[in-house]
C-alpha positions as CSV (number, residue, x, y, z in Angstrom):
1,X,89.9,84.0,65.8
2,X,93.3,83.1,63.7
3,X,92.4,79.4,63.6
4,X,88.8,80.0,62.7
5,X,89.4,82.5,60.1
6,X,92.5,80.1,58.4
7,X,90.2,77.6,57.6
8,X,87.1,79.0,57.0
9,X,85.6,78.9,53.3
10,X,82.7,81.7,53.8
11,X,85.1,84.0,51.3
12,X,84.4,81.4,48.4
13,X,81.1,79.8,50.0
14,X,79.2,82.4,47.9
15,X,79.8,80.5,44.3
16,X,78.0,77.6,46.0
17,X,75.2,79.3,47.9
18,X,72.2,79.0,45.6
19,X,73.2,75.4,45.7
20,X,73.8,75.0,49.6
21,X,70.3,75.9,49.8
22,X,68.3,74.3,47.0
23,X,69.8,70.8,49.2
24,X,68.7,71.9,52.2
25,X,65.5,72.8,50.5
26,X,65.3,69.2,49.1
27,X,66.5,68.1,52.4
28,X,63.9,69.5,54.6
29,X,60.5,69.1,52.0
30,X,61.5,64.9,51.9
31,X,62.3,65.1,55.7
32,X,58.5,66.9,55.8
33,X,57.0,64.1,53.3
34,X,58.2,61.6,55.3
35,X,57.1,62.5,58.7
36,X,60.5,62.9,59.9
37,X,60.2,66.3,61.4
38,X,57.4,68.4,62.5
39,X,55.1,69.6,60.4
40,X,54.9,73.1,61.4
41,X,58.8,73.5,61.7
42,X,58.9,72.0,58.3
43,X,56.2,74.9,57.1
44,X,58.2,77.8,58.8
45,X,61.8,76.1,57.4
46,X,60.4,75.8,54.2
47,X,59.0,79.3,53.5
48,X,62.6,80.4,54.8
49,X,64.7,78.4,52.6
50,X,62.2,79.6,50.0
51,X,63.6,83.0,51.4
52,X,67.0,82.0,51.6
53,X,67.0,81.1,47.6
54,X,66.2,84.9,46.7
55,X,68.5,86.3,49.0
56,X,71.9,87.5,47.8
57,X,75.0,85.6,49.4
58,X,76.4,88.3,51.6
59,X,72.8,89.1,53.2
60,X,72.7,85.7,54.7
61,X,76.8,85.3,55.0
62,X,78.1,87.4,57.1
63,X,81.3,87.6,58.2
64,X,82.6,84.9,61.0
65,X,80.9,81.8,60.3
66,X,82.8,79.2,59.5
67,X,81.1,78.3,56.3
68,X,78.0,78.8,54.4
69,X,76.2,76.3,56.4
70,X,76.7,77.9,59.3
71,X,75.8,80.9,58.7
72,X,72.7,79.5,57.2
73,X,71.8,77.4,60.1
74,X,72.0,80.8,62.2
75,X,69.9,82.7,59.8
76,X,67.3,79.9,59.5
77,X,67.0,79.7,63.3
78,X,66.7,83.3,63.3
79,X,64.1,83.3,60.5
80,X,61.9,80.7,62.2
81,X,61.8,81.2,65.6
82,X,64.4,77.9,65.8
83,X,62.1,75.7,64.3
84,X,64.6,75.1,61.6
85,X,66.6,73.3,64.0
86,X,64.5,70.3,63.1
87,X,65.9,69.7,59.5
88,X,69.5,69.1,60.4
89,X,68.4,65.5,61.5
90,X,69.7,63.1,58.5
91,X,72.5,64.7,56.7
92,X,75.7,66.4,57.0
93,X,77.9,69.3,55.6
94,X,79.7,66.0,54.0
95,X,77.1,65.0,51.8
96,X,75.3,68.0,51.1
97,X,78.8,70.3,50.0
98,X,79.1,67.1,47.7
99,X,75.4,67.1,46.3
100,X,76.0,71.6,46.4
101,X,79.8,71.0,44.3
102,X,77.8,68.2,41.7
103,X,74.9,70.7,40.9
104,X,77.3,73.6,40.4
105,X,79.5,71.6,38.3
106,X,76.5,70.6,36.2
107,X,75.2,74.4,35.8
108,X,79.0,75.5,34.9
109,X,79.1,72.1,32.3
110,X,76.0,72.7,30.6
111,X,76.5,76.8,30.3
112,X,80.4,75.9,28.8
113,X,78.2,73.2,26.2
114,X,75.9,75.8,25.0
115,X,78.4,78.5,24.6
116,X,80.7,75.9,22.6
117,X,77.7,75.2,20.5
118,X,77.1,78.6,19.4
119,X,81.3,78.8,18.6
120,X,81.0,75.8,16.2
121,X,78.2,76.6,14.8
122,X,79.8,79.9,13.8
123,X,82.8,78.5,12.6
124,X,80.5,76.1,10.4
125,X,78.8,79.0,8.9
126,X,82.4,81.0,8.5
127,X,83.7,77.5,6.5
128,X,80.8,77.5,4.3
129,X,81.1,81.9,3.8
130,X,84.9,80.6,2.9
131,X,84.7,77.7,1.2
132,X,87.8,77.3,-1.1
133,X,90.0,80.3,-0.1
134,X,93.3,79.3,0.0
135,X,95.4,79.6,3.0
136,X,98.7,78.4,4.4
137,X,99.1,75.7,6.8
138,X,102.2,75.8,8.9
139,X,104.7,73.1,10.9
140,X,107.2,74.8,13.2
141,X,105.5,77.8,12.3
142,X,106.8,77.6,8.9
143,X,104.5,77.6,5.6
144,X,104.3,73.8,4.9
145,X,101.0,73.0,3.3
146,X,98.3,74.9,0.8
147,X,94.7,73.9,1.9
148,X,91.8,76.4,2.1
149,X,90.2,78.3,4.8
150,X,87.2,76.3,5.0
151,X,89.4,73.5,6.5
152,X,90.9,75.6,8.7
153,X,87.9,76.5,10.5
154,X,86.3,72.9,10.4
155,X,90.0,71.8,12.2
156,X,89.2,74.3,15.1
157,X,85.3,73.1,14.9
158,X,86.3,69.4,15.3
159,X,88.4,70.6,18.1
160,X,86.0,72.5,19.6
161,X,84.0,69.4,19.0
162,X,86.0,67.4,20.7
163,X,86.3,69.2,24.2
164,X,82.2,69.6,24.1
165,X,82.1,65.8,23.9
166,X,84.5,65.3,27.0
167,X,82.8,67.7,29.2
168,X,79.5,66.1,28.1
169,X,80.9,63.3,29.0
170,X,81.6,64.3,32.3
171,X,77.7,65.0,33.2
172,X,77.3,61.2,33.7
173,X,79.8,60.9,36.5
174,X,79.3,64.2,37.8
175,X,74.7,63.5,37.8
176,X,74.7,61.6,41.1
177,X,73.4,62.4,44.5
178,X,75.4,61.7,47.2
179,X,72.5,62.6,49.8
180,X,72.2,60.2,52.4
181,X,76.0,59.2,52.9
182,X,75.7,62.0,56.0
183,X,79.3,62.0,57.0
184,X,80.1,59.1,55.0
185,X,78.9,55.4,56.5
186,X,74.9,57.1,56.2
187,X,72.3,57.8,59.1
188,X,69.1,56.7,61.4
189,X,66.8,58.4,60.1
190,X,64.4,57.3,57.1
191,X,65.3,58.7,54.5
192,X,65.0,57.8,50.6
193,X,67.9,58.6,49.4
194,X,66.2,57.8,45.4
195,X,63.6,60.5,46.1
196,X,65.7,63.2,47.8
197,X,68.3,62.5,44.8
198,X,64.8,63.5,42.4
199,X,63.7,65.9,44.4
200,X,67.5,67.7,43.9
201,X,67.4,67.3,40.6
202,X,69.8,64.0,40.4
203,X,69.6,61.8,37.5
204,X,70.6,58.5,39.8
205,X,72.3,58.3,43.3
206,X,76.0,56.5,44.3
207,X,76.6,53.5,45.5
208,X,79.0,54.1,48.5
209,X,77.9,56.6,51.3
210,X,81.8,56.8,51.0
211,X,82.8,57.6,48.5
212,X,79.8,59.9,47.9
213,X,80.5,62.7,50.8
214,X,84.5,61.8,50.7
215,X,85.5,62.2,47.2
216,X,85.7,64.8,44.7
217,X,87.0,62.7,41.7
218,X,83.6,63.5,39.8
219,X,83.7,66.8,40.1
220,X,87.7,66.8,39.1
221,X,86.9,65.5,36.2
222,X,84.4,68.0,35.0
223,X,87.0,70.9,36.0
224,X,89.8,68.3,34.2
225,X,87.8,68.4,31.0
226,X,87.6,72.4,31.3
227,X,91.2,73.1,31.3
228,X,91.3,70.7,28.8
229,X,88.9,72.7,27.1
230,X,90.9,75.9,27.6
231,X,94.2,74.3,26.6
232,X,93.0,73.7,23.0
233,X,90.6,77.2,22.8
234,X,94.0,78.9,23.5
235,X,95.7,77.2,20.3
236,X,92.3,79.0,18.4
237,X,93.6,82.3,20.0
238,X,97.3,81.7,19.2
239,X,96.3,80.6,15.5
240,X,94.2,84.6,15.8
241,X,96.4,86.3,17.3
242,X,99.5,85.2,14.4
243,X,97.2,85.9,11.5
244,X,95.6,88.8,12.9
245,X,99.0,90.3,12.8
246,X,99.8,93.3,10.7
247,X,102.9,90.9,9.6
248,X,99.6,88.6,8.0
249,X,96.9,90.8,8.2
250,X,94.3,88.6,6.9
251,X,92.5,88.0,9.7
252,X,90.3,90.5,11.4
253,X,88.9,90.3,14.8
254,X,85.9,92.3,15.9
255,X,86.8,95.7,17.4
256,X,84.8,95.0,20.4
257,X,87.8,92.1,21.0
258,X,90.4,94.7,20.1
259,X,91.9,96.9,22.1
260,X,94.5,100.1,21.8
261,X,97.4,101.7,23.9
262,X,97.0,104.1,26.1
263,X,100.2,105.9,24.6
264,X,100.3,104.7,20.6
265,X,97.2,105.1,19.2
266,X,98.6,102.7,16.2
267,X,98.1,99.9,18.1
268,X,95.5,96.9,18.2
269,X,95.8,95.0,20.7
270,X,93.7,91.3,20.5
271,X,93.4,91.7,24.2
272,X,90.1,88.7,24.9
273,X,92.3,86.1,23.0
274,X,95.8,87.2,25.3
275,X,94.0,86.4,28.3
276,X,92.4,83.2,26.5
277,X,95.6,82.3,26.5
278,X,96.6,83.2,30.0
279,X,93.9,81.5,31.2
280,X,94.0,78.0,29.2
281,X,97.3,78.8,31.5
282,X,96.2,79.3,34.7
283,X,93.9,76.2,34.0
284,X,97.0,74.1,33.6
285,X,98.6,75.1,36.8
286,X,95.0,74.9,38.8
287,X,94.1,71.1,37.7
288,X,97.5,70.4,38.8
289,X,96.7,72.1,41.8
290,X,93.3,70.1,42.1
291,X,95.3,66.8,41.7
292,X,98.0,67.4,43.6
293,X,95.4,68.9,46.8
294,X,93.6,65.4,46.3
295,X,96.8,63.0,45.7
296,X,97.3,61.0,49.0
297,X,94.4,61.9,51.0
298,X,92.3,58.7,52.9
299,X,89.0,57.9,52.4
300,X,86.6,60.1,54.0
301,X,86.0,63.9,54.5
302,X,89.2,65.8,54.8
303,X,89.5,69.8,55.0
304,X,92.3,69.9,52.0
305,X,89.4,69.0,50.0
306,X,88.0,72.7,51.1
307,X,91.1,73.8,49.6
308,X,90.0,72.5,46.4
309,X,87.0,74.4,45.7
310,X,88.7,78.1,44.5
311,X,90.1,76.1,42.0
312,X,87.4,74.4,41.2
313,X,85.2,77.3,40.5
314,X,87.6,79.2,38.7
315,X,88.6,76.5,36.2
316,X,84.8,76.0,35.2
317,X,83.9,79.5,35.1
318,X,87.0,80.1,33.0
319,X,86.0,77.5,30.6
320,X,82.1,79.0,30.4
321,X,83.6,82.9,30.1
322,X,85.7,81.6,27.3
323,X,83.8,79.8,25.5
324,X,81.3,82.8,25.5
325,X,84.3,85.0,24.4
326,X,84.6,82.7,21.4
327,X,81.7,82.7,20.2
328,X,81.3,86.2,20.0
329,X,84.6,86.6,18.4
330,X,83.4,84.7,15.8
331,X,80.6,86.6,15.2
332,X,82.5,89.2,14.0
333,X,85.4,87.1,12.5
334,X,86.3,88.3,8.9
335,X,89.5,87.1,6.1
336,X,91.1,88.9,4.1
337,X,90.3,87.1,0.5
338,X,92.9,89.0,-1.7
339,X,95.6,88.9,1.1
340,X,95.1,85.1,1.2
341,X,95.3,84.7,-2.2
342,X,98.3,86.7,-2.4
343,X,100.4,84.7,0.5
344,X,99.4,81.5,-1.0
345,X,100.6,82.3,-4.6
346,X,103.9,83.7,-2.4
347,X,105.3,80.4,-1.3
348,X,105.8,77.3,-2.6
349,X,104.2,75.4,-0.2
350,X,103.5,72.3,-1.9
351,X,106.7,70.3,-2.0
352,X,105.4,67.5,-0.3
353,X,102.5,67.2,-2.5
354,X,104.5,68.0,-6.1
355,X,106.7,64.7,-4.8
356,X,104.3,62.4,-4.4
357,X,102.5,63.3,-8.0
358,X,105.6,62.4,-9.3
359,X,106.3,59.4,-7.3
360,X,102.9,57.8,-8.2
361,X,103.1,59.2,-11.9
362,X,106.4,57.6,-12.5
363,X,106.4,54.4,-10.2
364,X,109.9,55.6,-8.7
365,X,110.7,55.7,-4.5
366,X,109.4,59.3,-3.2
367,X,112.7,60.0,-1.7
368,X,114.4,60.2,-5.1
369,X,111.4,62.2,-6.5
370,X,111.6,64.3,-3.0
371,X,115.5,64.9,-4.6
372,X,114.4,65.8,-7.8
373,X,111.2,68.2,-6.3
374,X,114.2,69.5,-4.2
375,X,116.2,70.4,-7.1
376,X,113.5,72.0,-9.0
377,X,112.8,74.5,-6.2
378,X,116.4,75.0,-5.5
379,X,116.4,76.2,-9.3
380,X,113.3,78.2,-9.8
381,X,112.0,75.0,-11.5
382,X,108.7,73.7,-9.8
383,X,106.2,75.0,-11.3
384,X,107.4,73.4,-14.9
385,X,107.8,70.7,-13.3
386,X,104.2,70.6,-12.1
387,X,103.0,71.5,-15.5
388,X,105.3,68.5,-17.3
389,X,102.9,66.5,-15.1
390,X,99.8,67.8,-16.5
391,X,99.0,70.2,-13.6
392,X,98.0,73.5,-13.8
393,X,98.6,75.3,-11.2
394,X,99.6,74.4,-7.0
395,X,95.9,75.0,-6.1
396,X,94.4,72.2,-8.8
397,X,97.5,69.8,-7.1
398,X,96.1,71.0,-3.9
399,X,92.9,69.5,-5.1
400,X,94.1,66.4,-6.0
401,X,94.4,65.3,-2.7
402,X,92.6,62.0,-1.4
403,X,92.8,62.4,2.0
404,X,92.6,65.7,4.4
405,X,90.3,68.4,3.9
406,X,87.3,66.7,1.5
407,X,85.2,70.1,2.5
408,X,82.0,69.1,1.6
409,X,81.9,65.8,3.3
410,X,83.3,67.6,6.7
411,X,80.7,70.1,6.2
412,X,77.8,67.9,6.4
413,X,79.7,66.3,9.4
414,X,80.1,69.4,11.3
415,X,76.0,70.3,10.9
416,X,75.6,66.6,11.6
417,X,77.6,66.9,14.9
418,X,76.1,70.1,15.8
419,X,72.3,68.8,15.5
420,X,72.7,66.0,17.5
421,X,74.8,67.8,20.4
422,X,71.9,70.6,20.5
423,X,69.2,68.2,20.8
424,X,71.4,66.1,24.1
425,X,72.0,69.8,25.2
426,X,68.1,70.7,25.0
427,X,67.2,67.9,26.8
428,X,69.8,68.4,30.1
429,X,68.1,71.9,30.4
430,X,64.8,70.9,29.7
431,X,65.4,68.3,33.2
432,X,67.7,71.0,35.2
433,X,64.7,73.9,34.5
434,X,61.9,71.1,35.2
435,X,63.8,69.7,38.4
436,X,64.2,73.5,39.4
437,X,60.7,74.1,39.1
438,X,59.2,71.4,40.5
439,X,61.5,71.4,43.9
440,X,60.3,74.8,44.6
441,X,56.4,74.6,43.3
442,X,57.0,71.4,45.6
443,X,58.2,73.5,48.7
444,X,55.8,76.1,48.3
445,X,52.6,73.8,48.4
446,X,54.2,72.2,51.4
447,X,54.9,76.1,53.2
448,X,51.3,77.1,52.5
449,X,49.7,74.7,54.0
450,X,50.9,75.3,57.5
451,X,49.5,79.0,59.3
């Protein structure tokens, strides 16, 4: 009982369930099609499995199986009379926990893109609602720049933008059936391993039986791309968190994101971003967990790899959960105009720029014009300085820029980048509903045609 319960994965098994038995589904309608089996034991399997997909986890898990395929196996056989015995011809738990991990990757992936899509599109709507507000940028969390708010929010778009594209990215590797590898050098019996890849909703199938039931790199990099993700979602909620501050103040975050103490009332806490943060935390430790679980191990199907799954899971569902927090955080998002203004006109914040002006005005090195800025906002001096130079004010030199935040132009960039992700988005669902639909329309034909 120690052994059997130290390596058993039935406590996690139930994130992959729905998965575990659309395969076997798959499995045992092409076995069926084929010939392979029986077709009465493929009828009675079928309207089980059909069952089986309705069924919560824990009515068909129960406790002391070794996995979710053996308790399955048991409940088919009890279900059908032993029939079911007949469909495990053709296939292991190698293959098919690969084929169950790719398919829940892909649903975690695509839930994560569509959240994300809703986030940027909010910030795109937020940088057009702010267009031009000034606000400070900041090096070494010191005022260093004046730019406006718009470009703030199109920086944490692009960013945002960015992640999307490397977990879409991921889809491709991650779109593969590995059904057919069996335990890894493939099996007897005749099966297609191009249909039961369409049949499981697979876009194409891989190469090496291998590599296919043995590895996990795939998968990895999905759950790489998340904590990724997460990393740069938690520099959003940092950014929040610092000008949501009643030391800045000019950011507001909804008061369904906002929390108070349970002994000063005063208090509001920003408690979804402080566990953003935690998490993008916990992400970084996990994926070096995944890694490290991986690192060393010999082709073929090792138990570690078992090991890998909690972490799996929880890095994807962290990256779909945040991303959902974000974008309804900035749903509610709201700035401060006047207490923008106010900081902005506050510090002198553009130095660098003043400089420059007066580098390429006069045709003299910048670092003895950076001396001479220096000087004139050692002595109170900068902003004649800026109006000797025909300037009117920091926010006109701000303007003046050539590079950086052209607003407009990003603008039509962000929409841009948002149309064309929704449309590649569209389509995965479109083929994950249709693939869905058609394995079990498929299965029910086949399990009403039998008594």
């Amino acid at each position: 009982a120690l052994v059997y319960e130290y390596t058993s994965s039935l406590s996690h098994d139930d994130e992959i369930y729905p998965y575990v038995v659309r395969i076997l589904l798959a499995h045992a309608l092409h076995l069926a099609r084929r010939g392979i089996i029986p077709r009465e034991a493929a009828c009675s399997t079928l309207r089980a499995l059909l069952e089986a997909l309705g069924k919560e986890p824990s009515e068909v898990m129960k406790p002391g199986y070794e996995d979710v395929f053996e308790a399955l196996e048991d409940w088919l056989a009890s279900r059908t009379g032993g029939a079911s015995a007949y469909i495990w011809v053709g296939r292991s738990r190698n293959d098919h926990v690969s084929a169950a991990l790719r398919l829940y990757a892909i649903d975690r992936v695509t839930e994560t893109l569509a959240w994300l899509l809703r986030a940027r599109l909010r910030l795109v709507e937020l940088a057009e609602k702010y267009h031009g507000v000034p606000v400070l940028f900041h090096t070494h969390q010191q005022p260093s720049q004046l730019a406006s708010l718009d470009c703030l929010l199109l920086a944490w778009e692009e960013a945002l933008a960015s992640a999307y594209k490397l977990l879409y990215n991921t889809l491709e590797l991650v779109d593969r059936s590995p059904l057919g590898a069996s335990a890894g050098a493939g099996t007897l019996a005749p099966i297609d391993p191009e249909e039961l890849a369409q049949l499981a909703g697979f876009s194409s199938v891989l190469g090496s039986s291998l590599y296919a039931a043995g590895s996990r790199l795939d998968v990895t990099a999905a759950a790489l791309a998340a904590a990724a993700l997460l990393t740069e979602a938690s520099r959003i909620a940092g950014d929040l968190i610092m000008l949501s501050s009643p030391y800045v103040a000019v950011a507001r975050i909804p008061d369904s994101h906002a929390a108070t103490s349970s002994i000063m009332p005063h208090k509001r806490n920003p408690v979804t971003l402080e566990v953003l943060r935690a998490r993008a935390a916990r992400a970084a430790g996990f994926a070096a967990g995944l890694l490290a679980i991986q690192k060393g191990l010999p082709h073929g199907y090792n138990l570690d790899l078992q090991e890998a799954n909690p972490l799996l899971y929880t890095l994807l569902r962290d990256a779909v959960e945040s991303s959902r927090v974000l974008a309804d955080l900035f749903s509610g998002l709201e700035f401060d105009v006047e207490k923008l203004r106010e900081l902005a006109e506050s510090y002198t914040a553009w130095g660098a720029e003043l400089a420059e002006l007066l580098a390429l005005r006069s045709g003299r090195p910048l670092r003895e014009t950076y001396r001479e800025t220096a000087s004139a906002l050692q002595a109170g001096e900068a902003e004649k300085l800026l109006q000797r130079l025909g300037v009117a004010s920091p926010l006109e030199l701000a303007s003046m820029r050539r590079t950086g935040c052209h607003v407009g132009l990003a603008v039509d960039e962000a929409w841009g980048r948002l149309a064309r992700d929704q449309g590649l988005l569209d389509a995965i669902k479109e083929h994950l509903e249709g693939a869905r639909e058609s394995l079990v329309k498929a299965a029910e034909e086949v399990a009403g045609e039998c008594k």
